[in-house]
Kinemage of the C-alpha trace (Angstrom):
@kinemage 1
@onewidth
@group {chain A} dominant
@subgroup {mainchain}
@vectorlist {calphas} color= white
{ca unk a 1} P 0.000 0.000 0.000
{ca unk a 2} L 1.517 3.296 -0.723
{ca unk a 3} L 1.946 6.154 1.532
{ca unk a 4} L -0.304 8.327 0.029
{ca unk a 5} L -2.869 5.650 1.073
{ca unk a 6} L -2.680 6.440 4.266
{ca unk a 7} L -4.225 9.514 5.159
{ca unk a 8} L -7.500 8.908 3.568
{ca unk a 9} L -7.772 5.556 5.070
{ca unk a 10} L -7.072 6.692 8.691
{ca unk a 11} L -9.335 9.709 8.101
{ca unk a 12} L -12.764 7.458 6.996
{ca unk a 13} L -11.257 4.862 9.683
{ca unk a 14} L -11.119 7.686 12.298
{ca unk a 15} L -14.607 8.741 11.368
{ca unk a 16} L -16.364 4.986 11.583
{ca unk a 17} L -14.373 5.801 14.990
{ca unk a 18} L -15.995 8.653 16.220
{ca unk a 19} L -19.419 6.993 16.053
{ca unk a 20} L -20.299 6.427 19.910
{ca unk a 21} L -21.184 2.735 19.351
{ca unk a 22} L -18.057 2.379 17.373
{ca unk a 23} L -15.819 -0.584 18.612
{ca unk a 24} L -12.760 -2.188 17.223
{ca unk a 25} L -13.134 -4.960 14.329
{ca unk a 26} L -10.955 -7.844 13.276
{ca unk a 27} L -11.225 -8.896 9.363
{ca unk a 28} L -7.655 -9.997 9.639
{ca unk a 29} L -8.309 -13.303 11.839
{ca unk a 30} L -11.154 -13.389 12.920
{ca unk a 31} L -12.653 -17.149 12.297
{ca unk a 32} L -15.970 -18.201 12.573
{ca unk a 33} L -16.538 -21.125 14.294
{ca unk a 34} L -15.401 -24.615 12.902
{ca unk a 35} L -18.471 -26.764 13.959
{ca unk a 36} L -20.787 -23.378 12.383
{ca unk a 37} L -19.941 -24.519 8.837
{ca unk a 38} L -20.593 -21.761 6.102
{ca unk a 39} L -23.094 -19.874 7.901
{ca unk a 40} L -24.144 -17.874 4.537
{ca unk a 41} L -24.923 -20.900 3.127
{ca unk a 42} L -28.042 -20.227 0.869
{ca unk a 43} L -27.752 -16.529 1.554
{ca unk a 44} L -27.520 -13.684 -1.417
{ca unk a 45} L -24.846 -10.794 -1.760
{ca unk a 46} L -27.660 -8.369 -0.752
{ca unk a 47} L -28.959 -10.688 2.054
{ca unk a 48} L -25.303 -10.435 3.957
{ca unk a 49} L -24.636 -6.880 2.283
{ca unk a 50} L -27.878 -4.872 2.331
{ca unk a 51} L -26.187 -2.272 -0.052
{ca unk a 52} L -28.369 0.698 0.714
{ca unk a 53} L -26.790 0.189 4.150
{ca unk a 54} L -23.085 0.993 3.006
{ca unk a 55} L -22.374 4.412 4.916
{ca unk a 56} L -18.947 4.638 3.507
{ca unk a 57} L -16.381 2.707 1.059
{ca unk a 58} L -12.756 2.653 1.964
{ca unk a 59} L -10.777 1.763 -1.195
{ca unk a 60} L -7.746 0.453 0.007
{ca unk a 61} L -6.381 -1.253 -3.223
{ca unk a 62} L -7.017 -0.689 -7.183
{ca unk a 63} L -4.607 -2.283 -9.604
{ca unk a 64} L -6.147 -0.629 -12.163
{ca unk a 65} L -4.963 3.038 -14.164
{ca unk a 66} L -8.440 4.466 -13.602
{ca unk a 67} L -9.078 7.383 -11.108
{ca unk a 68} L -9.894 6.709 -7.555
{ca unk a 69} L -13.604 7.984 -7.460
{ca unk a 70} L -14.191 5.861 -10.949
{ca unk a 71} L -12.779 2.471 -8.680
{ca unk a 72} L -15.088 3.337 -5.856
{ca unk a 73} L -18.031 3.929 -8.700
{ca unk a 74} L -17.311 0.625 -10.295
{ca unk a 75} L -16.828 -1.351 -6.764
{ca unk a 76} L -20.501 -0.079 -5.715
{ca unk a 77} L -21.617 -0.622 -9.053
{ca unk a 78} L -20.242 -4.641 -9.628
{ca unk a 79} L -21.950 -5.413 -5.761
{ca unk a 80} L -25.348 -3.956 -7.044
{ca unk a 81} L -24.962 -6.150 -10.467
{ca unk a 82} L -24.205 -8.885 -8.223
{ca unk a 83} L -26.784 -8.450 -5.353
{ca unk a 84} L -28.808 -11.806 -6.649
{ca unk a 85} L -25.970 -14.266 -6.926
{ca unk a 86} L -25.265 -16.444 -3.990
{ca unk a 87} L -23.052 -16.752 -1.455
{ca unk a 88} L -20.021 -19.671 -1.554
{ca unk a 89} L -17.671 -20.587 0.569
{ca unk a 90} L -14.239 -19.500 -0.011
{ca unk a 91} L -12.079 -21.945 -2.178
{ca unk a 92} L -8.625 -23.604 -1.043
{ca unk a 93} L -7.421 -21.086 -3.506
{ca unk a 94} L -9.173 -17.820 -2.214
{ca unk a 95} L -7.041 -16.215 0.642
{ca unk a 96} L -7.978 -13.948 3.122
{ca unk a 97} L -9.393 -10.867 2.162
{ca unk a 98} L -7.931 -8.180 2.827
{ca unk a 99} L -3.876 -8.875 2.155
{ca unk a 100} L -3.291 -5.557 0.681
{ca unk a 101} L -0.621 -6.431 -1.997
{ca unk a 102} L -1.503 -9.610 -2.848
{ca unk a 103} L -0.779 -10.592 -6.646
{ca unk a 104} L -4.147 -11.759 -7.415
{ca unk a 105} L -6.349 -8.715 -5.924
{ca unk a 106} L -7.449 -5.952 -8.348
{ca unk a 107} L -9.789 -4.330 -5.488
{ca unk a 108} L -10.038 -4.681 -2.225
{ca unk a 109} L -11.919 -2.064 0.475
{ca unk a 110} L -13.644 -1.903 3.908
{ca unk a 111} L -17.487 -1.227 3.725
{ca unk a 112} L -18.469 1.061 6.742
{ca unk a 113} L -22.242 0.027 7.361
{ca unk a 114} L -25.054 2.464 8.694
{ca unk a 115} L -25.918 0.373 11.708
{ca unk a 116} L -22.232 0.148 12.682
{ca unk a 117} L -20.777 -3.388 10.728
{ca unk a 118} L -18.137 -3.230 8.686
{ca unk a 119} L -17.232 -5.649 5.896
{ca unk a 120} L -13.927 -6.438 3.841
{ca unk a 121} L -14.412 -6.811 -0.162
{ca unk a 122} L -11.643 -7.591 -2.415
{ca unk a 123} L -12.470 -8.465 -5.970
{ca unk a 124} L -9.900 -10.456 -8.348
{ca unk a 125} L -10.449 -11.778 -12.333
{ca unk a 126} L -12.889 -14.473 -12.258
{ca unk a 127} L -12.101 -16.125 -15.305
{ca unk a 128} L -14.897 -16.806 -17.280
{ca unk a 129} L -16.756 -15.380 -20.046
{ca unk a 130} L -20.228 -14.589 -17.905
{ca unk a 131} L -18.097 -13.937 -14.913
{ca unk a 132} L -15.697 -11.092 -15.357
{ca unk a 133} L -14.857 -11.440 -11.620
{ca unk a 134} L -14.868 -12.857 -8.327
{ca unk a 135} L -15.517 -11.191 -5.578
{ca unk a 136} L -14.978 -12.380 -1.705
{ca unk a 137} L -16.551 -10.726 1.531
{ca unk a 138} L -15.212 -10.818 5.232
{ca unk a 139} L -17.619 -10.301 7.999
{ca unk a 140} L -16.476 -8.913 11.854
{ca unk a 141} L -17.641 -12.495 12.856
{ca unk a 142} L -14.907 -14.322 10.841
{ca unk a 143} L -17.827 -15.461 8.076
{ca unk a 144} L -16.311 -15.495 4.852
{ca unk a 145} L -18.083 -15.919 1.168
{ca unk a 146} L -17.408 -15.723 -2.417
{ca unk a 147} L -19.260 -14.398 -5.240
{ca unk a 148} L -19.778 -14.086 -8.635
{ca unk a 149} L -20.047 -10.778 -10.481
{ca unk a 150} L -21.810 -10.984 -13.916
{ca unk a 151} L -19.967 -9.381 -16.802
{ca unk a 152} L -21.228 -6.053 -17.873
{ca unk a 153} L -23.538 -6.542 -20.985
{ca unk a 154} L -22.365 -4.461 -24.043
{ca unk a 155} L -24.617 -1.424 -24.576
């Protein structure tokens, strides 16, 4: 992450901070419970993520030449497109979100909800033709899940 980074990060960190009910949150290690299984099992993108609920977006990684406003506008933009597709549990091959300067990332942010939660995204290539990428949440509880994000349709 580069210096410049910095400042913007701890200023919308310091912010979620201020709130009175504000209290420390772990995306790094927290773990849900082993005997829980994949508690979003069945669950959507907007039934974990209720998107009109996202206060704030902390971009804290964009491998991409595009300006910084037009990476937040295109994060908020693929989780609306993929609102309806459900919730997987994280392959052998999907790390941890959230390890800033990892080679297969092209995104990856901190959601600041309106009730107080606080998410990790990060979004990497996906592969396929309907699937330009793959996205992968982290919840304060240690719940983890993968997603699909449809390809944008020519128009």
């Amino acid at each position: 992450m580069s210096v410049r980074a910095w400042p913007p990060l701890l200023a919308a960190l310091g912010m979620a901070a201020a709130n009175a009910g504000a209290a420390d949150v772990d995306l790094a290690k927290a773990l849900p419970e082993r005997s829980a299984g994949f508690a979003w099992q069945g669950r959507t993108v907007a039934q974990v993520l209720p998107l009109a609920g996202i206060e704030r977006l902390v971009l804290l990684k964009a491998v991409t030449s595009a300006p910084a406003a037009l990476d937040m506008r295109n994060l908020r933009r693929m989780l609306h497109d993929a609102a309806a597709m459900p919730l997987q549990a994280p392959g052998d091959d999907e790390r941890q979100p959230l390890q800033a300067g990892g080679p297969d990332t092209i995104w990856e942010a901190v959601l600041l909800m309106r009730d107080g939660g606080v998410f990790g995204l990060a979004v990497r290539p996906g592969g396929t033709q309907d699937h330009r990428h793959r996205g992968c949440l982290s919840g304060a509880d240690g719940q983890r899940g993968c997603f699909d994000i449809p390809a944008v349709a020519p128009g």
